[in-house]
C-alpha positions as CSV (number, residue, x, y, z in Angstrom):
1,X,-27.1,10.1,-4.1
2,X,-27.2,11.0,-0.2
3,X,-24.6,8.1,0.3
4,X,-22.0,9.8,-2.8
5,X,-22.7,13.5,-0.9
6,X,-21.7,12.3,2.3
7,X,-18.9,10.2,1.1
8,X,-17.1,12.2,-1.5
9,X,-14.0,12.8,0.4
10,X,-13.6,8.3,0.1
11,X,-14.8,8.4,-2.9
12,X,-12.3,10.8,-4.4
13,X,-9.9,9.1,-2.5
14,X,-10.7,6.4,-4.0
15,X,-10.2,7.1,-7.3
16,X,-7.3,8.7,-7.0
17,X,-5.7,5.5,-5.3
18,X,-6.6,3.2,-8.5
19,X,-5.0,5.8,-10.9
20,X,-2.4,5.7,-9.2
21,X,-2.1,2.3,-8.5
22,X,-2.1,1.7,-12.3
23,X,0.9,4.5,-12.7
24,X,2.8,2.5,-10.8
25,X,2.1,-0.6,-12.1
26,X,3.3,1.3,-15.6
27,X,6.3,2.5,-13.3
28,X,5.2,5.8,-14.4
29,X,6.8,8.5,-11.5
30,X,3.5,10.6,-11.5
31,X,1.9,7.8,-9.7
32,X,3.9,9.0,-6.2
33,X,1.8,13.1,-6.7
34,X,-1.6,11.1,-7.3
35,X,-0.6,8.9,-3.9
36,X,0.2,11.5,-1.9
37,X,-3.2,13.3,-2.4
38,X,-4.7,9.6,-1.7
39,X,-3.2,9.2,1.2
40,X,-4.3,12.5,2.8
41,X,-7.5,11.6,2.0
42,X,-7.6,8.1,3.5
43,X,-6.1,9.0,6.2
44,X,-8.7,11.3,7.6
45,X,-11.8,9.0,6.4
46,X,-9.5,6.5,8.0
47,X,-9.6,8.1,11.6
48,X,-13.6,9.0,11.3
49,X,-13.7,5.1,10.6
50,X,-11.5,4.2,14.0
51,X,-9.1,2.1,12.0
52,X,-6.6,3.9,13.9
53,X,-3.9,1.0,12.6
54,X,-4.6,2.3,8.9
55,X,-4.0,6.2,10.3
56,X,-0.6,4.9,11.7
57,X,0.3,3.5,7.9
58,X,-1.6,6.5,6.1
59,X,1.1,8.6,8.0
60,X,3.9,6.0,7.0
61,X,2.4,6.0,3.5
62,X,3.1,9.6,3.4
63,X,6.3,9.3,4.6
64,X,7.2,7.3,1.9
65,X,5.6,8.5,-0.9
66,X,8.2,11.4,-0.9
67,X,10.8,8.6,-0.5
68,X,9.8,6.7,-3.2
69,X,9.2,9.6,-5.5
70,X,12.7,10.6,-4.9
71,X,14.1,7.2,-5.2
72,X,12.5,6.3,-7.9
73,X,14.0,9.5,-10.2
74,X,17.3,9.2,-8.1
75,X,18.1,5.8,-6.7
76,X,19.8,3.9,-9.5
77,X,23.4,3.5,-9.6
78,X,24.6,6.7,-11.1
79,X,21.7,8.7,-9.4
80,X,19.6,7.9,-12.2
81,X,16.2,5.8,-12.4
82,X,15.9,2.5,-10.4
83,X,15.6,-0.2,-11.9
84,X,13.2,-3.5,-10.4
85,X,14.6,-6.1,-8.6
86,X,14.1,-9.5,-6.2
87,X,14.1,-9.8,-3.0
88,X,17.3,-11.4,-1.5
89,X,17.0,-14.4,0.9
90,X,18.4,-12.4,3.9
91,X,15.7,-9.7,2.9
92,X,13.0,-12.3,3.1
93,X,13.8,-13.9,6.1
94,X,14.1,-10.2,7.9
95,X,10.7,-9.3,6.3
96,X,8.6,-12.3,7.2
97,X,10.1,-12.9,11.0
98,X,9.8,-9.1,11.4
99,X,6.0,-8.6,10.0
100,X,4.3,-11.6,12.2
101,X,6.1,-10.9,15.1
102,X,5.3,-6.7,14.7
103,X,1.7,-7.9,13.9
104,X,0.9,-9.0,16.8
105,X,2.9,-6.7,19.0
106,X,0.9,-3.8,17.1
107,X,-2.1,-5.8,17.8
108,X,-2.1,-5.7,21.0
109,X,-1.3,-2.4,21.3
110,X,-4.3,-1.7,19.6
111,X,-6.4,-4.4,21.5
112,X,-5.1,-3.0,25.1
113,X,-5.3,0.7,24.6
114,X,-7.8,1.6,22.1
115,X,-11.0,1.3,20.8
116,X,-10.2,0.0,17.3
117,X,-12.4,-1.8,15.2
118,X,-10.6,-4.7,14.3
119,X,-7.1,-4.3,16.0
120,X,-5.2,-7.7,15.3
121,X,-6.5,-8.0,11.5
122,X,-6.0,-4.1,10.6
123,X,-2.7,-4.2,12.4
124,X,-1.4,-7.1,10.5
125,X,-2.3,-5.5,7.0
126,X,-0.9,-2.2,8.5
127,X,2.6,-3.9,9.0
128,X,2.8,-5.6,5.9
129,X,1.6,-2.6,3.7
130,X,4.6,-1.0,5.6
131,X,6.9,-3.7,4.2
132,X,5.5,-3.2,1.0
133,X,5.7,0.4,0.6
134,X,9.0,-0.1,1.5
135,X,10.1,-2.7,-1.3
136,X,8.1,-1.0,-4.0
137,X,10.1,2.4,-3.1
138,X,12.9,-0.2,-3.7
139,X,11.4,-1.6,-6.8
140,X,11.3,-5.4,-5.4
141,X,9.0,-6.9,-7.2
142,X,7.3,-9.3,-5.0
143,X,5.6,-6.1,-3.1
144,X,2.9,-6.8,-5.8
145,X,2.3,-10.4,-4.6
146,X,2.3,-8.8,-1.1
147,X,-0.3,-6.3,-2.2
148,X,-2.7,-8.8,-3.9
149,X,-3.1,-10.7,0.3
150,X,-3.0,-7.0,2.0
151,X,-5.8,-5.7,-0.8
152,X,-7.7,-8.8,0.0
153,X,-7.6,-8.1,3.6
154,X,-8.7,-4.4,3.3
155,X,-11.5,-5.9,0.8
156,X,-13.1,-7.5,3.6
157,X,-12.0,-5.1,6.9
158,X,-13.5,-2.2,4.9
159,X,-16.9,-3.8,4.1
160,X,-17.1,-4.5,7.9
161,X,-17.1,-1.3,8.5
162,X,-19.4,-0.2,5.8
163,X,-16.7,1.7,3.6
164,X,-18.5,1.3,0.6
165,X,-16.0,3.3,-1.5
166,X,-12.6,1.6,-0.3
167,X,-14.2,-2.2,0.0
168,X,-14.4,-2.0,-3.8
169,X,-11.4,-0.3,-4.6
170,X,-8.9,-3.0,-2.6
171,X,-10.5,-5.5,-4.6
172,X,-9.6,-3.2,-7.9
173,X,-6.0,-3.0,-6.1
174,X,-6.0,-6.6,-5.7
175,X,-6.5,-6.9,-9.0
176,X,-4.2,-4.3,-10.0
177,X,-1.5,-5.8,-8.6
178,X,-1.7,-9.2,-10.1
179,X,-1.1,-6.8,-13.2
180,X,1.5,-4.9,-11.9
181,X,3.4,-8.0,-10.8
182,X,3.2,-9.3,-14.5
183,X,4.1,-6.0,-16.5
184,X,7.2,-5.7,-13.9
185,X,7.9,-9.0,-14.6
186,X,8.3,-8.5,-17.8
187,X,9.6,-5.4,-17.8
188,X,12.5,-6.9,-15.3
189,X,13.4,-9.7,-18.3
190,X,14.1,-7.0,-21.0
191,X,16.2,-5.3,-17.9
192,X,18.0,-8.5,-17.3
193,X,19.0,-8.2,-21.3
194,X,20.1,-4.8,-21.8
């Protein structure tokens, strides 16, 4: 009970991050006002944890959420609801070149000039949940196959640290997305149809 008193703020966090985790996986737009309170919230439990890599994407997170929301409603072709999509081959290339090489520069920048926890491993899931973010605000559907190897990573990073709140709920996400991946997919078949 002492743990839940002194943890609420993760806790709530939490829970709000695997509602709305499953929103989206339902491409339901309500999931981007349940982020947005999630990623206030992680953020600050974030910085009292010195994962100063996951503050830096918390902030990104935010960022994007308003993107996303917007683009979601507004980003089709006649400024109407996206629609889900692949990711093209020059895409790919960009994205995988880009997030090992920004990895390890934000690695070291966390190695060198702070006193981060785990600054190579947070870094790298803190540049590829930036490429994520980015492609499910774009409704690519392989940021859920991204998310299930970042959630994996967090599972583990946020045990280390005795996050007892978030170690379980990026396991939840990584199962989540293995779900999300397969209702998009399916949803992106009937798409292909119409």
């Amino acid at each position: 009970m002492k743990w839940i008193v002194e943890n609420y703020i993760e806790i709530v966090a939490a829970l709000l991050g695997v509602a709305g985790v499953f929103l989206t996986a339902r491409q339901n737009v309500w999931c981007w006002l349940l982020g947005l309170v999630n990623v206030v919230l992680s953020l600050y439990v974030f910085f009292v944890a010195k994962l100063y890599a996951d503050v830096v994407l918390q902030v990104f997170y935010l960022v994007m959420t308003l993107y996303g929301w917007y683009f979601w409603v507004f980003g089709g072709e006649r400024k109407n609801a996206l629609g889900i999509r692949g990711v093209g081959k020059g895409e790919l290339v960009v994205m995988l070149v880009g997030g090992f090489v920004m990895s390890g520069v934000v690695g070291y920048v966390f190695a060198r000039w702070t006193d981060a926890a785990f600054p190579y491993w947070d870094s790298m899931v803190t540049v590829w949940g930036i490429i994520a973010t980015y492609c499910m605000a774009r409704k690519i559907i392989e940021h859920w196959l991204m998310w299930v190897v970042i959630d994996l990573n967090c599972t583990a990073i946020y045990f280390c640290k005795h996050l007892y709140a978030f170690s379980p709920l990026y396991f939840i996400f990584t199962l989540l997305a293995v779900y999300g991946y397969f209702t998009w997919k399916k949803e992106w078949k009937r798409q292909e149809i119409r």
